[in-house]
C-alpha positions in Angstrom: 4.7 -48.2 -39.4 1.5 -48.2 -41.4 1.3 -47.3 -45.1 -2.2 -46.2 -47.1 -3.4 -47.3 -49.7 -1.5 -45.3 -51.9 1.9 -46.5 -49.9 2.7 -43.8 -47.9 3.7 -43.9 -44.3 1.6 -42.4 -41.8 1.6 -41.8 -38.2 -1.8 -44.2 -37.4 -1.2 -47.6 -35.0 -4.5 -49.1 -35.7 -5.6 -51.2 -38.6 -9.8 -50.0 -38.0 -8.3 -46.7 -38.7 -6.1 -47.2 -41.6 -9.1 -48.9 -43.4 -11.4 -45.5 -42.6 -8.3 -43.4 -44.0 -8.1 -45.5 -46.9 -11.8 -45.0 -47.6 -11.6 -41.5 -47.4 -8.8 -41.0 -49.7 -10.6 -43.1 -52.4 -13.7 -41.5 -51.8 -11.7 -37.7 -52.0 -10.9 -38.9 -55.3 -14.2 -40.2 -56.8 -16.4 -37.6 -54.7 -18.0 -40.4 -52.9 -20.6 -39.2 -50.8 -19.5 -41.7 -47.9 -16.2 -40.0 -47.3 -17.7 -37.8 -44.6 -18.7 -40.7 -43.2 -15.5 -42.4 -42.7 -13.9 -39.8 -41.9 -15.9 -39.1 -38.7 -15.1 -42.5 -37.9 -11.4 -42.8 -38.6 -11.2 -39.2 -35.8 -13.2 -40.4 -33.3 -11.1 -43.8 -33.3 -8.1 -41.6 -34.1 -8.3 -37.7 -33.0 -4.7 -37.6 -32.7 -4.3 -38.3 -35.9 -2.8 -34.7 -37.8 -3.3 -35.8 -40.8 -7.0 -36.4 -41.3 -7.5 -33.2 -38.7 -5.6 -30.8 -41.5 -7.6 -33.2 -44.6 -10.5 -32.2 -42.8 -10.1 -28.6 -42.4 -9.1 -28.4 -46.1 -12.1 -30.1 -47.1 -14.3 -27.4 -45.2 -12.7 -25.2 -46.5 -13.2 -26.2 -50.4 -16.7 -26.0 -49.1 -16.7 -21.9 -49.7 -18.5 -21.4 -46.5 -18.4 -18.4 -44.0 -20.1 -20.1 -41.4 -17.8 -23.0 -41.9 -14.5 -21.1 -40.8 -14.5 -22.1 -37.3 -14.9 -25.5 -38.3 -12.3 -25.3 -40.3 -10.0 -23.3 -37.4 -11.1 -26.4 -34.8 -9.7 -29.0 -37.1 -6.2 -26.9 -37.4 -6.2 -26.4 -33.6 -6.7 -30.0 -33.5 -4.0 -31.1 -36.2 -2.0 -28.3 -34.2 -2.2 -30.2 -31.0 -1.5 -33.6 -32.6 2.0 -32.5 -34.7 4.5 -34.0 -32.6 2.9 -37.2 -33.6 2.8 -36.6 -37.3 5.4 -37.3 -40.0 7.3 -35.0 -42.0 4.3 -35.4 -44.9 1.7 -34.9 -42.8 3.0 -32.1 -41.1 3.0 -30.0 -44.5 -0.8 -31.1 -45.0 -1.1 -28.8 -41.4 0.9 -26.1 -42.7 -0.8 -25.8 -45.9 -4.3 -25.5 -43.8 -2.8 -22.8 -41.5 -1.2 -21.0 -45.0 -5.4 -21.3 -46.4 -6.9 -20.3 -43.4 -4.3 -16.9 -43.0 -5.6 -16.2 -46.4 -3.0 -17.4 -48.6 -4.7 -20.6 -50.8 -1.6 -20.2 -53.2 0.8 -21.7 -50.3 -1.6 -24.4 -49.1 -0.8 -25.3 -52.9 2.9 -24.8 -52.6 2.8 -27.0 -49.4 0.9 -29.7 -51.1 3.6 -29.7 -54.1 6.1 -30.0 -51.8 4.4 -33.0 -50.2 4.4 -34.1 -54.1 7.9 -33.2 -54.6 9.2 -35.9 -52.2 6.0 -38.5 -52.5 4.7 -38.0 -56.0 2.6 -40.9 -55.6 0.6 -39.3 -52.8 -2.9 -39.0 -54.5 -4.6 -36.8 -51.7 -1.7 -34.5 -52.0 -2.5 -34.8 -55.7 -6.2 -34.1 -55.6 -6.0 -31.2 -52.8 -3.5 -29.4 -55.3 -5.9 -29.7 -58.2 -8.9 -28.9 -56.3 -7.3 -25.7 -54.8 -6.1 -24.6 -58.0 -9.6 -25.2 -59.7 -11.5 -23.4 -57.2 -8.5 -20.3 -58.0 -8.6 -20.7 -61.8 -5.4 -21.8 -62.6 -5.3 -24.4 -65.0 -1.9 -24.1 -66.5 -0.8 -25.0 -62.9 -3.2 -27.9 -62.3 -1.8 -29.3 -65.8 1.6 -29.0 -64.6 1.2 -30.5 -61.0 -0.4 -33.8 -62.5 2.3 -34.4 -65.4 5.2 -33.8 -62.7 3.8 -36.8 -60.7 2.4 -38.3 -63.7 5.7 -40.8 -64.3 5.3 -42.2 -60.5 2.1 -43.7 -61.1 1.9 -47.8 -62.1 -0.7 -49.0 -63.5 -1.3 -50.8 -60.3 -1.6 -47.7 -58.2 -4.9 -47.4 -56.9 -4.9 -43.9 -57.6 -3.9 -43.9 -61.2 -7.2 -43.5 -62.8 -8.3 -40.9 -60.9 -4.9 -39.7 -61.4 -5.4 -39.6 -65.2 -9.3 -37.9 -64.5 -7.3 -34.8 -63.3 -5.1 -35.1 -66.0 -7.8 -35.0 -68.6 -9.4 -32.4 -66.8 -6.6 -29.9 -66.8 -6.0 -30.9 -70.6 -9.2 -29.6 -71.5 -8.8 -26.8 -69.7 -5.4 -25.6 -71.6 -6.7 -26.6 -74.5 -5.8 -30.0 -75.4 -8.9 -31.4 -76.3 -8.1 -34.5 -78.3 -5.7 -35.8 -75.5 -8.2 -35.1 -72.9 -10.8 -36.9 -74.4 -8.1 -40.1 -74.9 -7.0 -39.5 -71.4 -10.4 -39.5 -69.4 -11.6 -42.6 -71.1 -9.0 -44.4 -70.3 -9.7 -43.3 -66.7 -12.2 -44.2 -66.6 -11.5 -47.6 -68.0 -9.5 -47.7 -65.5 -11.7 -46.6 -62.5 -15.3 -46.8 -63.5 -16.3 -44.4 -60.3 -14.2 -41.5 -61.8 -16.9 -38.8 -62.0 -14.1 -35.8 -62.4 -12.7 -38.3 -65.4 -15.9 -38.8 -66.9 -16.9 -35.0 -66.5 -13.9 -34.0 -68.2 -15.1 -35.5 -71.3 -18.0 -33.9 -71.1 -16.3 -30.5 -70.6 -14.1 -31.9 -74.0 -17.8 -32.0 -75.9 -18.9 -28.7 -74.4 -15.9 -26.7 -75.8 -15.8 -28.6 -79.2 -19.4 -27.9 -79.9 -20.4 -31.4 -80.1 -23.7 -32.1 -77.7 -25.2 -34.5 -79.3 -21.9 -36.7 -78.9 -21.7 -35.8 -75.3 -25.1 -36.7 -74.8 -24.0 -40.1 -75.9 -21.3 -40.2 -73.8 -23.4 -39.6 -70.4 -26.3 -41.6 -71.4 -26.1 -45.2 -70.1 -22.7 -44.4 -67.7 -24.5 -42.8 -64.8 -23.4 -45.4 -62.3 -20.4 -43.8 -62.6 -21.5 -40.6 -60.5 -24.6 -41.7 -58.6 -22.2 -42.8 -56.2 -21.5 -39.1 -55.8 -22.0 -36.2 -53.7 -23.3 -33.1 -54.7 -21.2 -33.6 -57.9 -23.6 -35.7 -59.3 -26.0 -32.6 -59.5 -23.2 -30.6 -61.6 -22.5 -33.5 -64.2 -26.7 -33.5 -64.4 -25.9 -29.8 -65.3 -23.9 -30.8 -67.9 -26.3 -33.5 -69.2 -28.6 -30.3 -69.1 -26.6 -28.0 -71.3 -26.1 -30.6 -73.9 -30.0 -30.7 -74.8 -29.7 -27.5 -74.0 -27.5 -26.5 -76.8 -29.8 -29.6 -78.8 -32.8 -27.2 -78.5 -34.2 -29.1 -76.1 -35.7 -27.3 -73.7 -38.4 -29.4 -71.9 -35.7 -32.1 -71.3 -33.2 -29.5 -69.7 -36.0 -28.0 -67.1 -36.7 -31.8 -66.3 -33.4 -32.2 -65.4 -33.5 -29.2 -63.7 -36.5 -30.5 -61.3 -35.9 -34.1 -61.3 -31.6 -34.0 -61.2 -29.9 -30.5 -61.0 -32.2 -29.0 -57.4 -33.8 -32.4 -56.8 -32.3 -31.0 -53.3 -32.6 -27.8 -52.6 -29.5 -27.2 -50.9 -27.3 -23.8 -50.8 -24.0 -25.3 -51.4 -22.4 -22.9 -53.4 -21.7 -25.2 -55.7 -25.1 -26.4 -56.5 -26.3 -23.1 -56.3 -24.0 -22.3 -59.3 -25.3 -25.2 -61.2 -28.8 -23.7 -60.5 -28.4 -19.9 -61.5 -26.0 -20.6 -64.8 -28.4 -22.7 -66.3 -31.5 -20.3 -66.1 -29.7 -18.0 -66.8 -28.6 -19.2 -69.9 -32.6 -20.3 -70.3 -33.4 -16.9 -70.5 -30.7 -15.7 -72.8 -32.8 -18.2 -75.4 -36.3 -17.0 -74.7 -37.2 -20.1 -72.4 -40.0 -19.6 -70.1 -38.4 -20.8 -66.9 -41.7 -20.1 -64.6 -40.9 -19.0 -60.6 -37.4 -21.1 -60.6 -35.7 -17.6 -59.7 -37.3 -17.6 -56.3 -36.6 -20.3 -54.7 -32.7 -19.3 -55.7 -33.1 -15.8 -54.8 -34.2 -16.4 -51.2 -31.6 -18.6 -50.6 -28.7 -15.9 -52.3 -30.4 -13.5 -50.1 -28.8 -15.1 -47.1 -25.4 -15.1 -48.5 -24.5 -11.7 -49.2 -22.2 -11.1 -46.8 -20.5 -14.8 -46.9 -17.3 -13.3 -48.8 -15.4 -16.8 -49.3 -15.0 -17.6 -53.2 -15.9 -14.7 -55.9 -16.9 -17.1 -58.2 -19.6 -18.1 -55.6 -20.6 -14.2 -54.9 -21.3 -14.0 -58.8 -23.5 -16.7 -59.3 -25.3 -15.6 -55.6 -25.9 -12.3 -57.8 -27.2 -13.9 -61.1 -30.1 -15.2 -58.4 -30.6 -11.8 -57.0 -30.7 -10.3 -60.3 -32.8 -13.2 -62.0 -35.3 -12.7 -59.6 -35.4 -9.0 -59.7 -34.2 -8.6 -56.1 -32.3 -4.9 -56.3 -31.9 -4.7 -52.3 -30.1 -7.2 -52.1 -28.7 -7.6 -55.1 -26.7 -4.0 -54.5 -25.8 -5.6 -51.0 -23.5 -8.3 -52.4 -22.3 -5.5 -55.3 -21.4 -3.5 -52.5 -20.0 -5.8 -50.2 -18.0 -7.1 -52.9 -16.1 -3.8 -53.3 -15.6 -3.3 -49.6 -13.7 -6.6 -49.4 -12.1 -5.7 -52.5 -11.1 -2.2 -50.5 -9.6 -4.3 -47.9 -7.2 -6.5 -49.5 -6.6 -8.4 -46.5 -6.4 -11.9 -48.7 -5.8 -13.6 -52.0 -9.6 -13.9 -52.2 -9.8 -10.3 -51.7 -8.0 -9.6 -54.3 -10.1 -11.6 -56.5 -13.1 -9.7 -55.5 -11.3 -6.4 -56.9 -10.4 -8.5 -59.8 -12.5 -9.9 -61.8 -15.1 -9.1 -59.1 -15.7 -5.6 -59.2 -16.1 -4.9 -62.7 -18.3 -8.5 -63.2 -20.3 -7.6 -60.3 -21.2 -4.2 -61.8 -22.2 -5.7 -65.1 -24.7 -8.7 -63.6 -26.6 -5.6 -61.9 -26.6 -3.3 -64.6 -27.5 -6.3 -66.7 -30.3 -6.8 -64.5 -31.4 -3.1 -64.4 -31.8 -3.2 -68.4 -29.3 -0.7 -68.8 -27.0 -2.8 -71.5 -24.8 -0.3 -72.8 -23.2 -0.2 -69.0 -23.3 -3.8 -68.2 -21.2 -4.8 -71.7 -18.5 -2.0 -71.1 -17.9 -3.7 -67.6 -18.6 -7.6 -68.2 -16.7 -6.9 -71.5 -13.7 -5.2 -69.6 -13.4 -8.1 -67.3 -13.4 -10.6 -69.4 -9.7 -10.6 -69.5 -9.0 -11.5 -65.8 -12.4 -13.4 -65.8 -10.3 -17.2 -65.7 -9.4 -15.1 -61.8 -12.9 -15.7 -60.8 -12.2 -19.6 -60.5 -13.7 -22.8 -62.0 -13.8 -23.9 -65.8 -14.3 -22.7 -69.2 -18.0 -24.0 -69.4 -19.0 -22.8 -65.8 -17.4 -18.8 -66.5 -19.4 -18.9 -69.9 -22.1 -18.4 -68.9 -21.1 -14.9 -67.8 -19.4 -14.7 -71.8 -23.3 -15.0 -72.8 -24.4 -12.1 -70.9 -21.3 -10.7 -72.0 -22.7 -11.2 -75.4 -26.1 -10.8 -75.0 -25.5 -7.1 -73.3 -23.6 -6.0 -76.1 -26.1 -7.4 -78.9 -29.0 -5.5 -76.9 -26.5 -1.8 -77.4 -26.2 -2.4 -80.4 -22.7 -3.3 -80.3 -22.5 -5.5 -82.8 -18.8 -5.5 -84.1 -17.4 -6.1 -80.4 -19.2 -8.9 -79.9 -18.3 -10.3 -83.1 -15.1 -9.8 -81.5 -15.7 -11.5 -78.8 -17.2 -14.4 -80.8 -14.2 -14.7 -83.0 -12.4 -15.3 -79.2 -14.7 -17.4 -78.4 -14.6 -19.1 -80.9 -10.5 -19.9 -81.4 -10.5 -20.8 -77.9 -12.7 -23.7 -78.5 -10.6 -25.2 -81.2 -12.6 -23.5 -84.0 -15.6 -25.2 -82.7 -19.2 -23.1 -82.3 -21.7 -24.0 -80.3 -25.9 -23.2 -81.5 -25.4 -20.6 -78.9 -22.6 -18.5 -80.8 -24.4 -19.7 -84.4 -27.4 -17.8 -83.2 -26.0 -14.9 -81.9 -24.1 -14.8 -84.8 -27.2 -14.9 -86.8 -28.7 -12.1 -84.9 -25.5 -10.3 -85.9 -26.0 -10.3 -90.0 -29.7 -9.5 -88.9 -29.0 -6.6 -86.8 -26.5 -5.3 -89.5 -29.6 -5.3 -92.2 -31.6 -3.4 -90.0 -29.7 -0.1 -88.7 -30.7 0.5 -84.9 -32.6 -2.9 -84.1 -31.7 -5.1 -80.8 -30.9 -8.0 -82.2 -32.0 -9.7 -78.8 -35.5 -8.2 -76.8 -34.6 -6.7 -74.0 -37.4 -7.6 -71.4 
């Protein structure tokens, strides 16, 4: 019987095939933009392989794609057809695709911790949990899948440094922003391709307040994600919000040109990337030219997609960036009709946070700012719902913000600065230090908008 790299058994008989397998694991776990490439390989040497046909429909998935779904339906059929073959591990890798694709991404995770249960040293198993859990907001339970496995890893398992990327990742996450910093540089010490470990440093500078350290930190090190796909173009995003925060404008719309949409795709992901950071542009006064159009017509064609709410709201910071109402009240409503449905767990993530956010971006977008703070500012409790990190949701805490400065409500957002504020360690950013600013100046002059609204 064959083991990977990671020394688990598997159900393959051919030594071309193990070495594709292999690849693709290690390029799951440094978002290597050849693992599509093996992977084709390894299933047209291998289509009976279950394994790689579930990996495969778990990885569309991730992808937050309607169009995508029978892809990802065709690989389960396939990984179906091929159980009898497939060992006891793999076989929960097909079940927890069958669990995602019947709406349930909370038991593909339960399935993959199972896996990890009885083979902790299973790095996909490990990375599919986190990535599931990331893309569902649920960072207490990504810290406490990587520490369970955490004691099974040598130091000469090849998956340990990605291992301790993860690690550092959900660390910052909950909060634990000294040992996250510790723990991803020693990842990537320990595997110098470890994007999501170097990135989780850079999330440590964001929520500590400290860009002109993270700044150094990225500069000079970006062998370490140009091996990348599409990820590169969100740790470029975070280069970008670190001169942002510097004041730096020129050098963050460069990076938005020449790094962040150097290809204009409509991944979800990059789109994300895109939207946040004019958005938060804006919110200073930056001039950011016709950079809303190019984002806009591409949102307009994903209105009715429906996969990931954290996709749908950054879809409607385009729409409403760019001034698009139509559509804009399209995805609003479409959001509440899959909210009405509640036929999945990413239905009920469109009735909450989704509802309430989505009514905020539009009303935000409409100028009416009393309206858009009572519902971005009643969400913000479930907001963590909505999926992703700390630094990618802020960016709906600044319109947050901003909507309430432009009512006039100056005392809740103090409130919500103070929040803000404590959850970052007692850290500010120049963002909070200017609204804060604006605050004291607003209070001096009864009645005036501390921020123009346009």
């Amino acid at each position: 019987m064959m083991q990977d790299i990671f020394g688990q058994d598997t159900s393959l008989t051919n030594a071309a095939a193990l070495e594709n397998w292999n690849a693709v694991e290690m390029g799951v776990l440094s978002h290597a933009a050849a693992a599509p490439t093996h992977l084709g390989a390894l299933l047209e040497a291998a289509p009976e392989f279950a394994l790689a046909q579930a990996a495969k429909g778990m990885f569309v998935l991730l992808l937050g794609r309607a169009e995508l779904m029978q892809a990802a339906h065709d690989a389960y059929a396939a990984a179906k057809a091929a159980e009898d073959g497939a060992l006891p591990r793999e076989r929960h890798y097909i079940s927890a695709l069958g669990a995602w694709l019947d709406g349930r991404p909370s038991a593909a995770i339960a399935e993959m911790e199972t896996v990890l249960r009885n083979h902790p040293e299973d790095a996909l198993a490990m990375k599919l949990s986190h990535a599931i859990r990331f893309i569902l907001g649920d960072s207490a339970g990504m810290r406490r899948s990587i520490e369970r496995v955490l004691p099974a890893y040598a130091p000469d398992h090849a998956g340990r440094g990605y291992l301790l990327g993860c690690h550092a990742f959900s660390l910052e996450e909950t909060g634990a922003y000294d040992l996250a910093d510790a723990t991803g540089r020693q990842a990537l010490w320990m595997a110098p391709d470890d994007a999501w470990g170097l990135h989780a440093v850079a999330h440590v500078h964001d929520m500590t307040g400290n860009s002109r350290a993270g700044l150094d930190w990225l500069t000079g090190r970006e062998e370490a994600w140009a091996h990348c796909n599409n990820f590169r173009y969100h740790v470029w995003w975070h280069k970008a919000l670190m001169h942002l925060d510097q004041g730096q404008s020129e050098q963050v719309l460069a990076l938005y040109d020449h790094e962040i949409r150097k290809d204009k795709t409509d991944d979800y992901r990059d789109i994300s990337n895109a939207t946040s950071l004019l958005m938060r542009l804006e919110l200073e006064g930056v001039a950011i030219g016709d950079r809303w159009e190019e984002l806009a017509e591409l949102c307009a064609n994903r209105t009715e997609d429906g996969c990931l709410i954290f996709a749908d709201l950054h879809y409607l910071l385009a729409l409403v960036g760019d001034d698009r109402k139509l559509e804009a009240d399209q995805l609003v409503q479409r959001i509440h009709a899959d909210a009405r449905r509640g036929a999945s767990e990413s239905d009920a993530r469109m009735a909450t946070p989704g509802c309430g956010l989505a009514l905020g971006l539009e009303a935000f977008g409409e100028g009416n700012y009393s309206e858009a703070f009572g519902y971005l500012a009643t969400g913000r409790s479930s907001l963590q719902l909505a999926g992703g990190s700390h630094a990618q949701r802020d960016v709906f805490e600044r319109v947050t913000i901003d909507a309430g400065l432009r009512a006039g409500r100056l005392d809740a957002v103090e409130a919500i600065l103070n929040e803000r504020r404590a959850q970052r360690g007692g850290a500010e950013d120049s963002y909070a230090q200017a609204r804060r600013a604006l605050i004291t100046a607003g209070r001096g002059a009864p009645g005036a908008q501390s921020v123009p609204a346009e």
